[in-house]
C-alpha positions in Angstrom: 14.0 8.7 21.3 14.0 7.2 25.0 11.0 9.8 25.9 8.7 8.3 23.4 7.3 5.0 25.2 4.1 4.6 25.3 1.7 4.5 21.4 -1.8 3.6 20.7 -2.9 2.6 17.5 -6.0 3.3 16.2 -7.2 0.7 13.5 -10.7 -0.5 12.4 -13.6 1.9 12.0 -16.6 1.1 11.2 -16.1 1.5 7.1 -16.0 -1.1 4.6 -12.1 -0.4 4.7 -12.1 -2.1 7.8 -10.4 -5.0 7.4 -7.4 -3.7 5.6 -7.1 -0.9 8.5 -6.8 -3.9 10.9 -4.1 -4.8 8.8 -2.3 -1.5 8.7 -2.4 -1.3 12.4 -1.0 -4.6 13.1 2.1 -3.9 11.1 2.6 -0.6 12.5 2.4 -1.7 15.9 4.9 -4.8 15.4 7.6 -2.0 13.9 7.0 0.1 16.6 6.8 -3.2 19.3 10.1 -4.5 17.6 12.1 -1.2 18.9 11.1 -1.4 22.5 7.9 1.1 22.3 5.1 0.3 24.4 2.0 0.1 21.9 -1.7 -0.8 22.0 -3.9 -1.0 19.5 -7.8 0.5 19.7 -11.0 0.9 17.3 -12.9 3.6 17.2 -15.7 2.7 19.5 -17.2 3.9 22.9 -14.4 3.3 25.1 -12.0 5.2 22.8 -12.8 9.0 24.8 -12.4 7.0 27.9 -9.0 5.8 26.9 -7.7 9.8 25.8 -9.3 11.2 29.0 -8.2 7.8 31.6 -5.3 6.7 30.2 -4.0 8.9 27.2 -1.0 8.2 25.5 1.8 9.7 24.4 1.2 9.9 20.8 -2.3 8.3 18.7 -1.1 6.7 15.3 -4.0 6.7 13.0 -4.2 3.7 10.9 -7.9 4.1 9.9 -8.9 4.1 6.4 -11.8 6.1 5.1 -14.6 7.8 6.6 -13.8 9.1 10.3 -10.4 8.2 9.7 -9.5 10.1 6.9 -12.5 12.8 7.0 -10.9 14.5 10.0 -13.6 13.2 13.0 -10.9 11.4 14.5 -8.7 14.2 14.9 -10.8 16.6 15.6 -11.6 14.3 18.5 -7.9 13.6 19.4 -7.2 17.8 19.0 -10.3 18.2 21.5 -8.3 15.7 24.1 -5.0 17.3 23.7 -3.9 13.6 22.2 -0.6 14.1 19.4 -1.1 12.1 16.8 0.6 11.5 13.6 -0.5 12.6 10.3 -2.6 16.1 8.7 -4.8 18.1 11.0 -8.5 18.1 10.4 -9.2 21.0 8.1 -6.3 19.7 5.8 -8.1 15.9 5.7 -11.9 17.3 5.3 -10.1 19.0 1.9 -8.1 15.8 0.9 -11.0 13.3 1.5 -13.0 15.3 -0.9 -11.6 14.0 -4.0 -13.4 17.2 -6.4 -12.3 19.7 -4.1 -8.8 18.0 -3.8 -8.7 17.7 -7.2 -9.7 21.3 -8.2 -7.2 22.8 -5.6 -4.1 21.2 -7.0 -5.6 21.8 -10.1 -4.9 25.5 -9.2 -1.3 24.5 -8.6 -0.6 23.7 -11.8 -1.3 20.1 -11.5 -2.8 18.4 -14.5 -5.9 16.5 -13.9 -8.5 14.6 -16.1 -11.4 16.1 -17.3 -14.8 15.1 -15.6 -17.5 16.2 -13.7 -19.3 15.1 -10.0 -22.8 14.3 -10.0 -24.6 13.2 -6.6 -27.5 10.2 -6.8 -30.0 13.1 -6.7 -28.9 14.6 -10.1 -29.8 11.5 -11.8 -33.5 10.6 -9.9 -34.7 14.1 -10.3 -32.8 14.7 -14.1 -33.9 11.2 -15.3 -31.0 8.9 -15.5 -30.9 8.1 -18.9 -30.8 11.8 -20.2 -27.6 12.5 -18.0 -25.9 9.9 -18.7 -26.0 10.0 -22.6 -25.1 14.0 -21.5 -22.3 12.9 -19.8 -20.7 10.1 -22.8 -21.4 13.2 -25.1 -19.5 15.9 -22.9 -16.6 13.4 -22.0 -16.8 10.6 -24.4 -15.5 7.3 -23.4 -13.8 5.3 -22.0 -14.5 6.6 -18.4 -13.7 5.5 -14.4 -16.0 6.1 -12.4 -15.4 6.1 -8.7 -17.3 7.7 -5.1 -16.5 10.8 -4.3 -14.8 10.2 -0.8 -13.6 6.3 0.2 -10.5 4.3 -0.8 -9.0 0.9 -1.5 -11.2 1.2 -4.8 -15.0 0.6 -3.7 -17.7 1.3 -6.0 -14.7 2.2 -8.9 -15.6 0.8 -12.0 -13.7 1.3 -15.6 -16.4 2.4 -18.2 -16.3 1.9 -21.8 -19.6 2.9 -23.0 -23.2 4.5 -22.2 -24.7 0.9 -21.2 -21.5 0.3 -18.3 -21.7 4.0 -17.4 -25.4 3.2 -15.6 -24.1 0.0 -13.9 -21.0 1.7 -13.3 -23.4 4.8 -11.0 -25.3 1.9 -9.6 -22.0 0.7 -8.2 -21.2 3.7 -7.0 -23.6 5.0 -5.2 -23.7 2.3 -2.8 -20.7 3.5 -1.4 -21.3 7.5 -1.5 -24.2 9.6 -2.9 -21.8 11.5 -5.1 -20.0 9.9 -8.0 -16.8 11.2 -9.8 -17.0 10.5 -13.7 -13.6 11.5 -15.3 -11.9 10.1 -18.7 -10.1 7.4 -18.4 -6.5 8.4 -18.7 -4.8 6.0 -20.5 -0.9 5.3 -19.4 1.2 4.1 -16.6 -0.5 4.0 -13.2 2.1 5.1 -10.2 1.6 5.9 -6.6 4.0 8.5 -4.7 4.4 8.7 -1.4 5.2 11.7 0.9 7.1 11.4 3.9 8.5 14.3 6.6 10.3 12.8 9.2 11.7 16.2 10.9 13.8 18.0 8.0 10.6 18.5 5.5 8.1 16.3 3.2 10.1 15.1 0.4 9.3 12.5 -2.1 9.8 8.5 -2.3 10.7 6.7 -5.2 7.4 6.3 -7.6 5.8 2.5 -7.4 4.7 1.6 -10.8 1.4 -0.8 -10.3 0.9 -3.4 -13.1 -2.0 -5.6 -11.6 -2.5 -9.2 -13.5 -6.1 -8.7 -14.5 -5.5 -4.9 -15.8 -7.5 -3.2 -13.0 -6.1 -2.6 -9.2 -9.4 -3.4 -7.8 -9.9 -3.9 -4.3 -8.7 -7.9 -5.0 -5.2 -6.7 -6.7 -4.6 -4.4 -4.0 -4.8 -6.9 -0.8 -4.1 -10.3 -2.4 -0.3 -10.8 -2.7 0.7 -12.0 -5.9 -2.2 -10.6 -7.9 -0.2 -7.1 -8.5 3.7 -6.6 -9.5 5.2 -3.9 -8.5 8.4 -2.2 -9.8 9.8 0.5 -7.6 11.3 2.7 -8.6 8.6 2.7 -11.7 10.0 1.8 -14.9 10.1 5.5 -16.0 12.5 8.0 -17.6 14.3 10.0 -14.9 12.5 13.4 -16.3 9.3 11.5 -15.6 9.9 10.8 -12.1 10.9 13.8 -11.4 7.6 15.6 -12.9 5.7 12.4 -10.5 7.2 13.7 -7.6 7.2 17.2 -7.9 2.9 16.4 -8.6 3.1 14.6 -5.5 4.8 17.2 -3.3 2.7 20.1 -5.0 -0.4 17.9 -3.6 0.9 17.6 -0.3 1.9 21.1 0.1 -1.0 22.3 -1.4 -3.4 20.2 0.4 -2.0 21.6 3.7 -0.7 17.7 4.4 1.6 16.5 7.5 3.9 13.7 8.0 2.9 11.3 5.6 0.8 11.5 2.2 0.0 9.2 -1.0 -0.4 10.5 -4.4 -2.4 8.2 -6.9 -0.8 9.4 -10.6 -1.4 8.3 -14.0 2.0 8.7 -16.3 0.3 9.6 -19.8 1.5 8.5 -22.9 3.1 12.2 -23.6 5.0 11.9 -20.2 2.5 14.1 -17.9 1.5 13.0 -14.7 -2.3 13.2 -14.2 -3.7 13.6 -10.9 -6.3 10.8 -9.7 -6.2 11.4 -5.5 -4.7 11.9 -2.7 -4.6 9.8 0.7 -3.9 10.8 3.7 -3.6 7.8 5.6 -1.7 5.5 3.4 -1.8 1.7 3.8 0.6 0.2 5.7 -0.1 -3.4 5.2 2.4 -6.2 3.0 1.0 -5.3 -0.3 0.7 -1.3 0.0 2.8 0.6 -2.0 4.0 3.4 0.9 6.0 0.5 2.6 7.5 -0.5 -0.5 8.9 3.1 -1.1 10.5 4.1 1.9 12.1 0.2 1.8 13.3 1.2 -1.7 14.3 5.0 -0.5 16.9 2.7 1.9 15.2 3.8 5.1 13.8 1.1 7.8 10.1 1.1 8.0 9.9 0.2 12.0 12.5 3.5 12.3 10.0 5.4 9.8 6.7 4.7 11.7 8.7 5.1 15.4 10.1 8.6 14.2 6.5 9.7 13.0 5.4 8.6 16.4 8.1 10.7 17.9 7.6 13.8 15.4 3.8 14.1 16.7 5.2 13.7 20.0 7.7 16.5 19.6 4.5 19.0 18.4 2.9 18.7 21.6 
């Protein structure tokens, strides 16, 4: 490891994920900091070419959430300066960020998946809204979720339980994207499943069963400590888990994903494990679930994030 010494971490962006990508990058550059590797942090802004071409460093850890971080700009960028980073290439995140297309491709793997349907903001000016949406309740029934097409951390998502919360649920929506995704709401055990591949091949962490105090992991249960419990490993049969993270490692491998992945399930009440997303940058701050899983696989999380550092390194 003593040829990996210098890091930058990218965290920010200009997305309304912002603040919780600050806080990703801060506590992956304080593991990496506390085992002697030189790190600095960076937003995407106009000095960041400069930086690549100047100064590059060994290795670029993404720790961006959402668009350009998770779209593949940024690495397209960091692939045009020769820059290693850790994480999927481009082509893989432009499929993953797409939440139909990722959805559909696993889909094709097997994976089972709530119904629903995608519908951009045009659909329903040029359609009248009204008509489509009574379409919609009467193809899907209710309850619903509704949630943008690309975008984390649970903007514009809104649980829908009839015709009336459907409208204010697109409204919400489509402030954040100009495509909604309108699925049933699958009612069971929610779970996320991370991916990690540290050298020897991606292989599953223990499931983290999310129980959030107000029902819904909303943007508020996910970044306010003590508003969601979290059991990991989930409270599940053992058959279960195994099903969760064979989904999740389908996903991954399907998805064409590298070094690290996160797998948003819902546990059914007949056992199955329903596909929601996938994330290709998951959060790294105190109340993300990734962390919590590879503490509960027994591995270190400043040795995880400096041997992903050294992995990319190792590809160049």
């Amino acid at each position: 490891m003593a040829d990996l010494d210098r890091v930058l971490v990218l965290a920010g962006g200009m997305t309304p994920e912002h603040e919780v990508s600050v806080r990703s990058g801060r506590r992956v550059a304080q593991s990496l900091r506390r085992l002697g590797v030189e790190t600095q942090t960076a937003d995407v802004d106009s000095a960041l070419l400069g930086t690549l071409s100047e100064d590059p460093p060994q290795v670029v850890f993404p720790a961006l959430h959402g668009a350009a971080g998770e779209d593949g700009a940024v690495r397209e960028i960091l692939e045009l300066c020769g820059v290693p980073y850790v994480g999927a290439p481009p082509a893989a995140c432009r499929v993953a960020f797409a939440k139909p297309t990722a959805k559909a491709l696993v889909a094709q793997h097997g994976v089972h998946v709530p119904r629903g349907v995608t519908l951009p903001k045009s659909a329903f000016h040029d359609l009248g809204a009204p008509a489509l949406v009574e379409r919609v309740v009467a193809t899907l029934g209710t309850p619903l979720f509704v949630k943008p097409d690309q975008g984390g951390s649970a903007f514009g998502a809104t649980s829908v339980d009839s015709t009336d919360e459907l409208s204010a649920a697109l409204v919400s929506c489509f402030a954040y994207s100009d495509a909604a995704v309108i699925e049933e709401r699958v009612a069971g055990t929610e779970i996320a499943v991370g991916v990690l591949d540290i050298g020897d091949g991606p292989f599953a962490l223990p499931p983290v069963e999310i129980v959030p105090d107000g029902g819904v992991y909303d943007y508020t249960a996910r970044y306010t400590p003590g508003r969601t419990e979290f059991f990991c490993p989930a409270r599940l049969p053992d058959e279960t888990v195994r099903l969760a993270t064979e989904t999740a490692l389908t996903a991954h491998r399907a998805l064409g994903l590298r070094d690290v992945s996160r797998t948003d399930l819902i546990v059914d009440n007949d056992g199955r494990a329903r596909f929601l997303e996938v994330n290709v940058a998951p959060g790294m701050t105190e109340t993300s679930t990734f962390p919590l899983a590879v503490s509960a696989a027994g591995f270190d999380f400043d040795v995880v994030c400096r041997d992903l550092a050294h992995r990319a390194l190792l590809r160049r």
